[in-house]
VEXKOL-345208 format. One record per residue: x, y, z of N, C-alpha, C, CB in turn; residue in one letter. Coordinates in steps of 0.1 Angstrom, whole numbers, plus 5000, padded with zeros to 4 digits. Atoms other than C-alpha are relative to their C-alpha. Glycine has a CB too. Layout:
N
XYZXYZXYZXYZA ...
REM end
This chain:
429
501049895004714324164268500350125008498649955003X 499749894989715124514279498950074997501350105000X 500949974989712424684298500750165001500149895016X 499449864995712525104302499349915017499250214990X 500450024990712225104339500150165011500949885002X 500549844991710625384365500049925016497950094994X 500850024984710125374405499250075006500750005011X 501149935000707525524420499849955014498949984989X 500950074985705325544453498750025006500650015012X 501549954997702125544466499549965013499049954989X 500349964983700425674496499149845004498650185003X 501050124999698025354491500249884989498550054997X 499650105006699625054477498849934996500949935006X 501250105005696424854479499150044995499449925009X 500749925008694525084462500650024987499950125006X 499050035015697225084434499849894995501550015000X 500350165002697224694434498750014992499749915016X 501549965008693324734425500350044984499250145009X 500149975012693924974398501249974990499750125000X 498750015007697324854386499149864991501849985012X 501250105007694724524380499450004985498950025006X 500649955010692324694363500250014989499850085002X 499649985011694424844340500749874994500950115001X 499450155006696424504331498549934994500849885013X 500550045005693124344328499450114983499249935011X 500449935015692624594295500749884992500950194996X 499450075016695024344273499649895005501949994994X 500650165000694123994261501249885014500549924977X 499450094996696923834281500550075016501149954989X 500149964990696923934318500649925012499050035000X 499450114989698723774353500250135013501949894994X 499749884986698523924391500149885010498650145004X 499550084991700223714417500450075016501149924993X 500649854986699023884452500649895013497450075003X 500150054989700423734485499650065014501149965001X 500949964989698323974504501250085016499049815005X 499249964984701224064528499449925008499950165008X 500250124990700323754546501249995010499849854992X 498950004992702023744579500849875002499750045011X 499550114998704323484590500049884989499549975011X 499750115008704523304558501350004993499149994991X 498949985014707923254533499250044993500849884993X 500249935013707323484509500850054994499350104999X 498949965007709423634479499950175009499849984979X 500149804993710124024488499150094994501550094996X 501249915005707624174466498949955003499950044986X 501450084999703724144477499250004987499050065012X 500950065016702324174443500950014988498550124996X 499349955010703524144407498849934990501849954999X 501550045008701424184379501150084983497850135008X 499850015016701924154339499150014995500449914995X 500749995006700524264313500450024987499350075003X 499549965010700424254276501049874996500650145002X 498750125001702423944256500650044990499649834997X 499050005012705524004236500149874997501450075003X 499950155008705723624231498649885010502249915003X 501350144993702823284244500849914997498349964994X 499850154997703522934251498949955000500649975012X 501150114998700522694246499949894994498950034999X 499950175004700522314244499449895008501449965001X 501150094990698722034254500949885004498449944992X 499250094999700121704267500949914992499649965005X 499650035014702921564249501349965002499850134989X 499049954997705921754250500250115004500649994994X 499949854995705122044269501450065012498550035009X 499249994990707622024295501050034992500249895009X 499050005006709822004273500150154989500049864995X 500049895010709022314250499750115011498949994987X 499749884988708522514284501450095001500149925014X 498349974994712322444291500250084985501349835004X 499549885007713222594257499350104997500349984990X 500649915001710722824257500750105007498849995004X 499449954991712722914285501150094999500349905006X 499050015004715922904274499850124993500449904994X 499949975013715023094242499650175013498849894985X 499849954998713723364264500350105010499749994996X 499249994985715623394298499450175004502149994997X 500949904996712623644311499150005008499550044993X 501350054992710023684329498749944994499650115008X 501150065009707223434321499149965014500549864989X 501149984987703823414338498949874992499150215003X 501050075005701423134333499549855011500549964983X 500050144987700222744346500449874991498049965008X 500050125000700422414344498949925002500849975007X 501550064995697222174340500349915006498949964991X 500050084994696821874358500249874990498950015008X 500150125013696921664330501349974995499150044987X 499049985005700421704323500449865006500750145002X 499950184996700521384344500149904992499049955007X 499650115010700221214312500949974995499650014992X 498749955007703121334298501249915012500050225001X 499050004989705121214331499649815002499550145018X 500150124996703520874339499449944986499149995012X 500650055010701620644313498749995006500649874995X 501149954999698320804318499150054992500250065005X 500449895010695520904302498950095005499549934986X 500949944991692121094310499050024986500550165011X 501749995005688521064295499050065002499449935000X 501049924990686721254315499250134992500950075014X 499849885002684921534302500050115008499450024993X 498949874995686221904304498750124993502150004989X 501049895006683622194301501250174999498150035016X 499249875003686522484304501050034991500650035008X 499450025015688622364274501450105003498850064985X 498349914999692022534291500749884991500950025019X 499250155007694822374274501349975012500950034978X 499650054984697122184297501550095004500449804999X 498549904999700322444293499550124998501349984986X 499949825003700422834292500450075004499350075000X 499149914996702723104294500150094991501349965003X 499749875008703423454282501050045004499150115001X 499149955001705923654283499750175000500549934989X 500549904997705024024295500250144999499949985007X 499749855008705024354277500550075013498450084992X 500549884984704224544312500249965008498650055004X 499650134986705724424345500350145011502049854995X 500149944990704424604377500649955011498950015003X 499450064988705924504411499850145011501849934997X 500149914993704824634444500149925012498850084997X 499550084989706924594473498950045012501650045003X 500549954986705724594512500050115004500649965008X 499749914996706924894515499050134993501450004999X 500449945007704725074489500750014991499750095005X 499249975012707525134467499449874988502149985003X 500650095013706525004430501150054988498050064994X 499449975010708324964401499749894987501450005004X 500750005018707324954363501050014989498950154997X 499450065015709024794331499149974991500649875001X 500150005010708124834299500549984988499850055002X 499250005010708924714267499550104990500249874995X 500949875011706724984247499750145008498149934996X 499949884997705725254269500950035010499050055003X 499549954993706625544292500149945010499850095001X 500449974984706825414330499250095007500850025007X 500849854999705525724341498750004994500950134993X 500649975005703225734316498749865005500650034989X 501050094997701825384326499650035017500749844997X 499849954981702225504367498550084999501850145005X 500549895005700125824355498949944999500550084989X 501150095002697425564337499549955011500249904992X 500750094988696425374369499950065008500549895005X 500949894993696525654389498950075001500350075000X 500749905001693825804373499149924999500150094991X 501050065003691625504372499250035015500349864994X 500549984987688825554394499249855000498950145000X 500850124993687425254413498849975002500249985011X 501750054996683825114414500049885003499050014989X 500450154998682324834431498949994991499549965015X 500450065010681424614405498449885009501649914993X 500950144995677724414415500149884993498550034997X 500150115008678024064410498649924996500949925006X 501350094998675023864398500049845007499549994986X 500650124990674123564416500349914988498250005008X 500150125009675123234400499749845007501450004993X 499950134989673922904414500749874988498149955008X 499250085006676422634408499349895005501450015003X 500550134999675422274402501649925005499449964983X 499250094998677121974419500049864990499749975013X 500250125013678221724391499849835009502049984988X 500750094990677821454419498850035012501149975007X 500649964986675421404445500449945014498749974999X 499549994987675821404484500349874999499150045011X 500150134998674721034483501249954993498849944997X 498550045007677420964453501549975006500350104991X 498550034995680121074469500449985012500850084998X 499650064991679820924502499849874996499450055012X 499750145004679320584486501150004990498749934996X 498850035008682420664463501150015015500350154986X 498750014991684620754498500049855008499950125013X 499850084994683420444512500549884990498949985008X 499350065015684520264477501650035004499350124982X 498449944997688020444484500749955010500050135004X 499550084982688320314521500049854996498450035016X 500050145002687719964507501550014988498349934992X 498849965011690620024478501550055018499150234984X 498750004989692920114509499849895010500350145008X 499850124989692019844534500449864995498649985008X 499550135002693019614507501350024990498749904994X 498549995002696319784500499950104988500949844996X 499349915010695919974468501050125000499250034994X 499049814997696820314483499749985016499050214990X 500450004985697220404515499450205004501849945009X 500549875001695820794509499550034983501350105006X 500349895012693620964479499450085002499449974991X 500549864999692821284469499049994994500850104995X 501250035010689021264458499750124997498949925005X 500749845006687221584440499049974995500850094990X 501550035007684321644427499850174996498349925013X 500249855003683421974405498750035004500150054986X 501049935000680722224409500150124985499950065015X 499549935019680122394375498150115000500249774977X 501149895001677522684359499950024986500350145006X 499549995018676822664320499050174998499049814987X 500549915003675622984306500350115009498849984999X 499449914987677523214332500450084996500949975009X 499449834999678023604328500450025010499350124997X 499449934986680323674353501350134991501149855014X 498949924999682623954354500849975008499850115002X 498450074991686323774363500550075010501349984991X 498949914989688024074376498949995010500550194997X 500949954988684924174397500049875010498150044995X 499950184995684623784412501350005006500049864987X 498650054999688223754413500550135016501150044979X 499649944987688624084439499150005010500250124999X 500950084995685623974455500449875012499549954987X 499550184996687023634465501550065010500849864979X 499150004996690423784471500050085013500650024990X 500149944989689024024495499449945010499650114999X 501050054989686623774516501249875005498249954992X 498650154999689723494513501350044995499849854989X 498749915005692923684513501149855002500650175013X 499150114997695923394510501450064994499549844994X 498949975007699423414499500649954987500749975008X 499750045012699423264466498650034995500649865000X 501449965005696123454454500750044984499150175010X 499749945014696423494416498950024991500949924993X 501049935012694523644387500949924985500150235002X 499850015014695023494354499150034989500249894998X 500849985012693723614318500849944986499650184998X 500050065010694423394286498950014988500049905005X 501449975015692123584257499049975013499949834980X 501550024999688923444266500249895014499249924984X 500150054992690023204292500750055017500449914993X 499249904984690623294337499949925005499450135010X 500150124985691723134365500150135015502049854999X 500249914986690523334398500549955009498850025005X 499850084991692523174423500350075016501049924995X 499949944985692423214466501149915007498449995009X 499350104992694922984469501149975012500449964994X 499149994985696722904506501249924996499149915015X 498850104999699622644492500550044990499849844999X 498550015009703122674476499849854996501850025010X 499350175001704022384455500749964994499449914997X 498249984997707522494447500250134995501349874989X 499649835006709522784446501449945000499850165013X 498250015004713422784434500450145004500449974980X 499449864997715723074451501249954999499650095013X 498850095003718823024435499949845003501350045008X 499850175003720022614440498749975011502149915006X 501250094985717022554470498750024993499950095021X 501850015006713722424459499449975013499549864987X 500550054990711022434482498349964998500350095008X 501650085004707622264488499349985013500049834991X 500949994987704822344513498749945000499750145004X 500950065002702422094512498850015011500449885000X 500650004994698822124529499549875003499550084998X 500850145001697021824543499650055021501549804994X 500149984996694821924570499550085005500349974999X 500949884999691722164579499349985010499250024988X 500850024991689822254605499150185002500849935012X 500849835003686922614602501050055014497750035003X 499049874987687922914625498850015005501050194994X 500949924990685723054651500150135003500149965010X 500049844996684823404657500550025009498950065001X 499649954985685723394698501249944998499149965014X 498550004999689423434699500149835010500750185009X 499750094993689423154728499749874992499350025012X 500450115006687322894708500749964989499150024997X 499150005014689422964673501649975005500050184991X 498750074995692822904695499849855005500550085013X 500350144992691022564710500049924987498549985009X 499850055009690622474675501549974992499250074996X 498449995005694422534664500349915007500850135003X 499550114991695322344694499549874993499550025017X 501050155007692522044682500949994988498050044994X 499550075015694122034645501950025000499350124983X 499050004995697422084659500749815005499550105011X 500050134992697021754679499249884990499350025016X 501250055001694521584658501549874996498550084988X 499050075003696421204648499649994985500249865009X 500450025011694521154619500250124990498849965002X 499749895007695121474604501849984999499450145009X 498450005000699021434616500349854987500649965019X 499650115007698921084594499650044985499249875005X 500050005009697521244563501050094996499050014998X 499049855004700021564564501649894998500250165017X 499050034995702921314573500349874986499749965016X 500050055013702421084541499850104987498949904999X 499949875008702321374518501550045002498950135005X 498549914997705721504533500949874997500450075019X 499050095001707321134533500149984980499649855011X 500149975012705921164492500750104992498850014999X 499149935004707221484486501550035002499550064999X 498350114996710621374501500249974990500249855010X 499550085006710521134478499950074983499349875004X 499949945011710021324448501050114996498950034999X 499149965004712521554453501249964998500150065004X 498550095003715221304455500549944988500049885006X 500050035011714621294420500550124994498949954997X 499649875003716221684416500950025006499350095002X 499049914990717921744447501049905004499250065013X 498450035001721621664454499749865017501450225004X 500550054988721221394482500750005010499849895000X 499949934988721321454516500050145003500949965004X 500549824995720321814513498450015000500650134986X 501349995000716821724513499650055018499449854993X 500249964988715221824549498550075001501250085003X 501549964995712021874567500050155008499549865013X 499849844992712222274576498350025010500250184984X 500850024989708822234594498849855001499350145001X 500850075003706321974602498950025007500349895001X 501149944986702721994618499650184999501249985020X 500549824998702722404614499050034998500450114993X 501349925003699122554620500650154995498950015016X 500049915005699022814596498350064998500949974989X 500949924995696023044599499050124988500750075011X 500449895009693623184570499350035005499749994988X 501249914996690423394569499049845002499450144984X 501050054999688223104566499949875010499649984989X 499850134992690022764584501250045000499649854994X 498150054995693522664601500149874994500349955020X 499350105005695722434581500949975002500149994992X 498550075000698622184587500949984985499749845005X 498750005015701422284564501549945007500550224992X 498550074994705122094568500750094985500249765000X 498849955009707822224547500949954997500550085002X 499050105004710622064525500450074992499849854995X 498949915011713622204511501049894998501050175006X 498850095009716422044488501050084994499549914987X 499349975012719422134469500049964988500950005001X 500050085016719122104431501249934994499750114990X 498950115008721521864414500750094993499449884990X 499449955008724222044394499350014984501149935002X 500750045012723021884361498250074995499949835003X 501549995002718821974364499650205001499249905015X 500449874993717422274362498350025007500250124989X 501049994990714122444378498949954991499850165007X 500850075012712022304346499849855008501149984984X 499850104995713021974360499749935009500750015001X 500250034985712321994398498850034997500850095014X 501249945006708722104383499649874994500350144988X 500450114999708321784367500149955006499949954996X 499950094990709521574388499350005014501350005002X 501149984988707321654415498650044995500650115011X 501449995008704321734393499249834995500550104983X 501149864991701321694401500149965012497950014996X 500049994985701621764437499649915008499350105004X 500850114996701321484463498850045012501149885004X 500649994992699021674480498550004995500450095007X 501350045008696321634457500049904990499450124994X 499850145004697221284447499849945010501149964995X 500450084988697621074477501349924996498249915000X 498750105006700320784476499449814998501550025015X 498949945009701320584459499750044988501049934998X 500549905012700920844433499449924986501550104995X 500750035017700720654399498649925005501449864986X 501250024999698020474414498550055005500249945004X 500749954997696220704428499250094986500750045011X 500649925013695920904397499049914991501350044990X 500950115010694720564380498150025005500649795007X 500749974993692220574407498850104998500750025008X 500649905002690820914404499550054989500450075003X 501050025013690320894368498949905000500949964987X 501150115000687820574377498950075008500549865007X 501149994992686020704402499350175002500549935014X 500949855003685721154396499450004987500950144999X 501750015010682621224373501050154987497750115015X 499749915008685221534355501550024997499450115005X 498649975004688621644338500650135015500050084981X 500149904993690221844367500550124993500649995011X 498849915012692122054341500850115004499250084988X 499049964994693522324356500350025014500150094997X 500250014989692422264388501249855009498449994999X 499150055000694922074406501349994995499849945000X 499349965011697322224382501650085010498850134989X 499149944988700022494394499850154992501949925003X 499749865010699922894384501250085009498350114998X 499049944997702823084389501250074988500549905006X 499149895010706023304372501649915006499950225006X 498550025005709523234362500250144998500349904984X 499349844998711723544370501549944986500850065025X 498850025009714823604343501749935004500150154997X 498250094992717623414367499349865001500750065022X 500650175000714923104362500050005014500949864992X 500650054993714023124396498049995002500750045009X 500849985004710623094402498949935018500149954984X 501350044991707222994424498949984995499850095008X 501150065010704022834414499349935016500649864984X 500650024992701522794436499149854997499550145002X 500850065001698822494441498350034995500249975010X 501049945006695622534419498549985010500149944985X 501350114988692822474449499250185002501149905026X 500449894999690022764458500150064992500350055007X 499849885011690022894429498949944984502250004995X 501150035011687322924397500850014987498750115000X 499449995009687922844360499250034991500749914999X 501349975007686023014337500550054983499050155009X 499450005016686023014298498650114997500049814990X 500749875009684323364285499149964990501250094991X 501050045009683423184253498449944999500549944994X 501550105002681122884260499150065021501049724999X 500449974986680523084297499749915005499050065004X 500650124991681022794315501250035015500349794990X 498949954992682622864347499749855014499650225006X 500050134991683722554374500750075008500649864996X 499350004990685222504407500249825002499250105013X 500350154996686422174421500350025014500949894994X 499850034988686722064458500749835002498750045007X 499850124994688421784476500750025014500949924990X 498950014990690421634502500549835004499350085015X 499250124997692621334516498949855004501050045013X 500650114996690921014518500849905011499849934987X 499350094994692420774546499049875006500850085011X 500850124992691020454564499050075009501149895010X 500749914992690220664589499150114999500750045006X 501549895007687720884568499050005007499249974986X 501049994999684420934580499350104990499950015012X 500149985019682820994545498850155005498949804986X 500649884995680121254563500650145004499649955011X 498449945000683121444571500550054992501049935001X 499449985010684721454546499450074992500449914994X 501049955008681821614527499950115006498849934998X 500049864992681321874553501650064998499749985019X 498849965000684921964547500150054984501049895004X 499749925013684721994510499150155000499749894986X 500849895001681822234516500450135010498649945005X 499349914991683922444543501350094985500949875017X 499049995008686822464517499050114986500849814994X 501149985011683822574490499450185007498549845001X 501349834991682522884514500350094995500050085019X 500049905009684423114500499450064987500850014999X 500350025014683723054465498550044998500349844997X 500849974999680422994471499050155004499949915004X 500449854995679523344492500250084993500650065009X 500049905005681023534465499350024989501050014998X 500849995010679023384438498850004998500249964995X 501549965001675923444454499650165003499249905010X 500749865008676123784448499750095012498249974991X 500449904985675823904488501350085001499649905017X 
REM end
């Protein structure tokens, strides 16, 4: 696809970001993938890139989507922006899911992007087009003027209650003390029927009270995914795939001393080190299903990494890709993430269809972009709202690792820590 192409710069990148937004969200098919200039994380070299506008779509439900991705792919060796639902698990294992689904995403989706912003660290931006001027689109967003948007107040319902799902973790702890699994990922949604929200407004909202490095904005017609999300859950740069699994939280504290005592605490914690450390020996094992062997490797383990709201244990795993596979490939084969599974995976999934009350659909999913050399990045679908315009039904889900060692009280306070952001933004203060 050729693209006129302009460069440009501006005194206030993050003020551009905003309205470079804005203006994208004008068309039906919209994508903004913000890593915030998050310090000390791997990141690609540009901090934002945003699409707008579809010269071609992708949407399919489970099946053979993976498979019409890859030629989707093929067919148009470009840049493509979209996700992956959770459900695609079907497709991969012999799975199914009954559950109902109030956001009615479908389990594949990708575009292909008229309008393609990119705005490096540096301020420098540059603008591709397959229809207009550069300049002329540069010019447009310059001139948009900014308003804070009021949000209204939405109170979200829990599809479980407290009591539920501390007698489902202690259900869970019995299921591992007698071998089934030895880690699950439990969730539970919180949902809002009849919801007028304004996405963008919510979406910068969220992104400004919970800045992370895989923050994205999706628009699909009528359907959004707002996401604050802190986890990679692969990127391809040329032949090396990589995968930053989280497993492991603990809030922050306002007094610098106390918020370092805490780091230290989830640093050291064992029970935290045993859930992060079966996640990494899992996704090991899933790339050995892509990557060339003996190039697989643990690039970190244990790392407190440091958002706005809590400190989390991330490890890191890189591989070389197999001659034969491409990045399609390393995408299933490690889909859906074992950090919101548990091990061992096919059972766990069995599992979590028996005992969550909802479809996670895109939640647990992955959203991310395919660049035109097919490399690409896709983040983990966590912290993040899913809201369908039509039937205004807008969800969130929460979870976290189940081990022997749970204390189900715990665990509940944790999903509600993970929830703060979400929650603060959509009550409207």
């Amino acid at each position: 696809m050729m693209r006129q192409s302009g460069s440009y710069q501006s005194n206030s990148p993050q003020q551009f970001k905003l309205k470079a937004l804005h203006w994208a969200n004008g068309f039906s098919y919209a994508a903004s993938f913000d890593h915030n200039q998050y310090p000390n994380y791997p990141n690609p070299s540009f901090d934002c890139l945003i699409g707008a506008g579809a010269i071609t779509t992708l949407q399919c439900n489970v099946g053979n989507a993976f498979n019409q991705l890859k030629a989707y792919q093929h067919q148009t060796q470009d840049w493509l922006f979209g996700f992956l639902g959770y459900d695609l698990k079907n497709e991969i294992e012999h799975l199914v899911s009954n559950l109902p689904d109030g956001t009615g995403f479908p389990d594949l989706c990708f575009f292909q992007p008229e309008h393609l912003i990119t705005i490096n660290m540096d301020g420098s931006i540059v603008i591709e087009s397959s229809s207009l001027q550069p300049t002329k689109i540069f010019t447009q967003i310059e001139a948009i003027q900014l308003t804070e948007q009021p949000i209204k107040p939405i109170a979200m319902q829990a599809r479980i209650s407290k009591e539920h799902y501390l007698q489902t973790v202690e259900t869970l702890r019995e299921h591992i003390a007698v071998g089934d699994v030895y880690e699950i990922n439990f969730c539970q949604e919180y949902f809002a029927e009849a919801a007028d929200i304004n996405p963008l407004a919510v979406f910068e909202k969220l992104n400004q009270l919970s800045k992370a490095p895989f923050s994205c904005y999706l628009k699909f017609e009528d359907k959004y995914l707002l996401s604050a999300s802190p986890e990679r859950f692969l990127q391809k740069k040329g032949d090396t795939v990589t995968s930053m699994p989280i497993k492991g939280t603990i809030k922050r504290d306002g007094n610098p001393v106390i918020d370092e005592v805490l780091r230290t605490e989830l640093r050291n914690n064992i029970k935290e080190q045993a859930e992060n450390v079966m996640i990494v020996d899992l996704v090991r094992n899933d790339l050995t299903r892509s990557c060339t062997p003996g190039t697989i490797k643990v690039n970190e383990l244990f790392q407190v990494y440091t958002f706005p709201k809590v400190h989390h244990l991330v490890s890191t795993i890189s591989g070389i890709l197999k001659p034969d596979l491409n990045g399609i490939d390393a995408l299933r084969n490690a889909f859906p993430m074992g950090s919101m599974t548990g091990a061992p995976k096919v059972k766990v999934m069995q599992l979590t269809e028996q005992y969550e009350h909802s479809k996670r659909g895109i939640y647990s999913g992955s959203a991310g972009y395919f660049a035109p050399n097919a490399d690409f990045d896709f983040n983990v679908v966590i912290r993040s709202l899913a809201y369908n315009q039509s039937n205004q039904y807008l969800s969130y889900h929460v979870g976290g690792a189940i081990t022997w060692d749970s204390v189900p009280e715990q665990e509940y306070e944790e999903c509600l820590l993970k929830a703060a952001a979400i929650e603060s933004v959509l009550s409207g203060k």
